[in-house]
Every structure is written in structure tokens, then in C-alpha cells.
N, C-alpha and C positions, 0 to 999 in steps of 0.2 A: 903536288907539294914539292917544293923544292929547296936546297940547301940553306938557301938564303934567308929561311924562317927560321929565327932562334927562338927560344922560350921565356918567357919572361915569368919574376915571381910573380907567385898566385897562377899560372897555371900548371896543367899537369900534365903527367905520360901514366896509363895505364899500361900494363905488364896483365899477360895471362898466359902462365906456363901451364902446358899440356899438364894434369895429374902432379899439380905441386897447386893447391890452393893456397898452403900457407905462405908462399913467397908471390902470388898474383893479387892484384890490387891499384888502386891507382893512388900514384906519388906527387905529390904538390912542389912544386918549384919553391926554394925557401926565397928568405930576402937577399941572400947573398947570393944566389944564381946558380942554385946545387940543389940537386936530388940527392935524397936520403933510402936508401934501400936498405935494407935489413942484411941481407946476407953480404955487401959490397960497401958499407957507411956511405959515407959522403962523396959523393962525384962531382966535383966541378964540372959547370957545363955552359958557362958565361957564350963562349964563342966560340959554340959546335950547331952547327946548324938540324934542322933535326932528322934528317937522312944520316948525317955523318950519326948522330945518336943516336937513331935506331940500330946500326949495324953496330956502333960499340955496346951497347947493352946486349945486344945476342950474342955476340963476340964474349962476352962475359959469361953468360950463362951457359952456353956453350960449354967454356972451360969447368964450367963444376959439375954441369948431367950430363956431357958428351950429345946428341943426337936426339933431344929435344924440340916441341915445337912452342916456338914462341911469338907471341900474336901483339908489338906495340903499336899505342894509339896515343897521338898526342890528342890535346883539351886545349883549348886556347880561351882564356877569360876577358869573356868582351860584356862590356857594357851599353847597355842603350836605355838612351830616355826619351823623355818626349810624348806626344800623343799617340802613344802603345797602351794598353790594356793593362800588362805586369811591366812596367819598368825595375831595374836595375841591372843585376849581372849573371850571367851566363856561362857554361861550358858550353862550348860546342866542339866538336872534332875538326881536325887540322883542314879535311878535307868538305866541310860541311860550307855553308855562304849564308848571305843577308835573307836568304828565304827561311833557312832553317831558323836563326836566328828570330825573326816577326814569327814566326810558328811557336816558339817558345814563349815570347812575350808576348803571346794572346793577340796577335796582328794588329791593326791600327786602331784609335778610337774610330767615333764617328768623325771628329776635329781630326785627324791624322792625316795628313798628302805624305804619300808615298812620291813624290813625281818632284821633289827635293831632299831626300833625303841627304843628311850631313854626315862624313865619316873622318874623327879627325883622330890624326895618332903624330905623337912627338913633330911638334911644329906642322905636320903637312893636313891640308885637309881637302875632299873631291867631295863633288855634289852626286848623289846617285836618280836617273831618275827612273826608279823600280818600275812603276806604272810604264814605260815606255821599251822596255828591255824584256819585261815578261810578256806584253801583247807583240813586239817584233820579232822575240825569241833571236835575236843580234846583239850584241856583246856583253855576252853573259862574264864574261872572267872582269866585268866592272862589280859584280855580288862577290865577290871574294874579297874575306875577310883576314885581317893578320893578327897577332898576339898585340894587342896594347890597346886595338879599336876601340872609340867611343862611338856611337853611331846615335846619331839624334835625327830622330821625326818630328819635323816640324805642323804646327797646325796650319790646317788652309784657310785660307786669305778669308775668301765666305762665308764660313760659318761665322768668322769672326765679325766680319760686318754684316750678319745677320744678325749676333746676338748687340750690335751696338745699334744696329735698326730695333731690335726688340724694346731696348733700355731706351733711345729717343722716344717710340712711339710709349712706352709706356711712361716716360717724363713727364708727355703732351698731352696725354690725359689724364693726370695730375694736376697740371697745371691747370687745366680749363674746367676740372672739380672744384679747386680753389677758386678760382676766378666765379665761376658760377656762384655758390657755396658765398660768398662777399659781397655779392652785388645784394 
């Protein structure tokens, strides 16, 4: 994880202070790009990367219990659609990727190719081809995922022109009922 990850609304930072439950919990990114903590209100946090963030929130907490232990986790809320089993949206943790992410949304359908997967965030978008990177176990830091990701699985080509083989062939015997059937 590195500085360069900011947080975007809709995701979160958990907090778990050593023997302080009522201040641990995890806190939702609002629309205006601040965390709300209870004991500190509102933190702007628009363009603090989230290394810089973690250490100011212990930095914080620090000042008010001295020599406490404190355990932050960002969330980062990704979406994916497409031919997965549970589409829509996700936490996952900052330092989690595209595997945990299809573990969560119930992995591919049967229609699902992993071996194009789409990941697009604010204008950019890279093709993943999962199937190729988990049997070569080589360039894995292509499954890392960022805050804003949409990541779409596309259906394969096959099955789709199996089910239009299915629909001609069953048109064609249709047809030659009728035809039959007339004569």
C-alpha cells in the first residue's frame, strides 16, 4: 500500500483501539471527502494519502490515551459486474486484490472469462487476463485493485455462440414442424 492511494466517498477506515470498544469501529468516507470520528468530528482528508492517514490518526489517538495500541484498516469500495454469481459492490481491504474481490462475488458464472477481465477507474481502463497470471503465478501486482475500481467480467465468446447455435437449431426445427404440419 502506498501513499499514492487516497480514499474516496463511500469507502472506509476501520479503527480498533486496544480496550476502548466504544471509540473502534469502522468510519465511512462522507461525500465531501472526511471522516467523522466521534471523539475528533470531522477530518478532512481529500489529499492525504492513506499511509499519511494512518499515522495521523494514531498521532491523534495517541494524544488523548498516551501508549495505546491502535490497529487501522482502510476498505476500499469496489464494484463489479458482469458474469459473477453476486454482482454489485464490495469492501475489500486496502491490501486485499481481484482474487479476493471474485471470492466475494461468488466467482464467475458458467458464461464468465476471467482471461478479459475489464477494470476501469476515472477515464483509464486495463484489461486483466486473471486465468493467465494465476496458472503463470507472474505479474501478480496486475490483481491490485484501487478505490473507485469498476471491474467487469465479461461473458465468453462460446457459450454465447452456443446458445445462438441452440436458438438456430431450435428455429430449424420449427420451421420444418410447419413446413411439415402444411404440406
Amino acid at each position: 500500500m502506498g501513499a499514492d492511494l487516497y480514499l474516496l466517498p463511500n469507502d472506509a477506515v476501520a479503527i480498533e483501539l486496544w480496550r476502548q470498544p466504544d471509540l473502534s469501529g469502522k468510519y465511512y468516507v462522507d461525500v465531501d471527502t472526511s471522516l467523522n470520528i466521534p471523539l475528533f468530528g470531522k477530518i478532512p482528508i481529500k489529499d492525504i494519502g492513506v499511509d499519511s492517514l494512518r499515522n495521523l490518526l494514531i498521532k491523534k489517538f495517541h494524544n488523548y490515551y498516551g501508549d495505546v495500541f491502535i490497529n487501522v484498516d482502510f476498505y476500499f469500495r469496489i464494484n463489479i459486474f458482469g458474469e459473477v454469481k453476486r454482482p454489485g459492490f464490495y469492501y475489500i481491504k486496502s491490501e486485499d486484490n481481484l482474487s479476493n474481490l471474485l471470492a466475494q462475488a461468488g466467482g464467475p458464472t458458467e458464461r464468465g472469462s476471467l482471461s478479459k477481465i475489464k477494470i476501469l477507474n476515472i477515464g483509464a481502463e486495463r484489461i486483466v487476463d486473471f486465468e493467465n497470471i494465476l496458472k503463470s503465478g507472474k505479474n501478480t501486482d496486475e490483481l491490485s485493485l484501487s478505490p473507485g475500481d469498476v471491474v467487469i467480467v465479461p461473458r465468453r465468446f462460446m457459450p454465447a455462440l452456443q446458445e445462438w447455435s441452440v436458438l438456430l437449431t431450435l428455429g430449424t426445427l420449427l420451421l420444418q414442424i410447419y413446413n411439415a404440419v402444411a404440406k
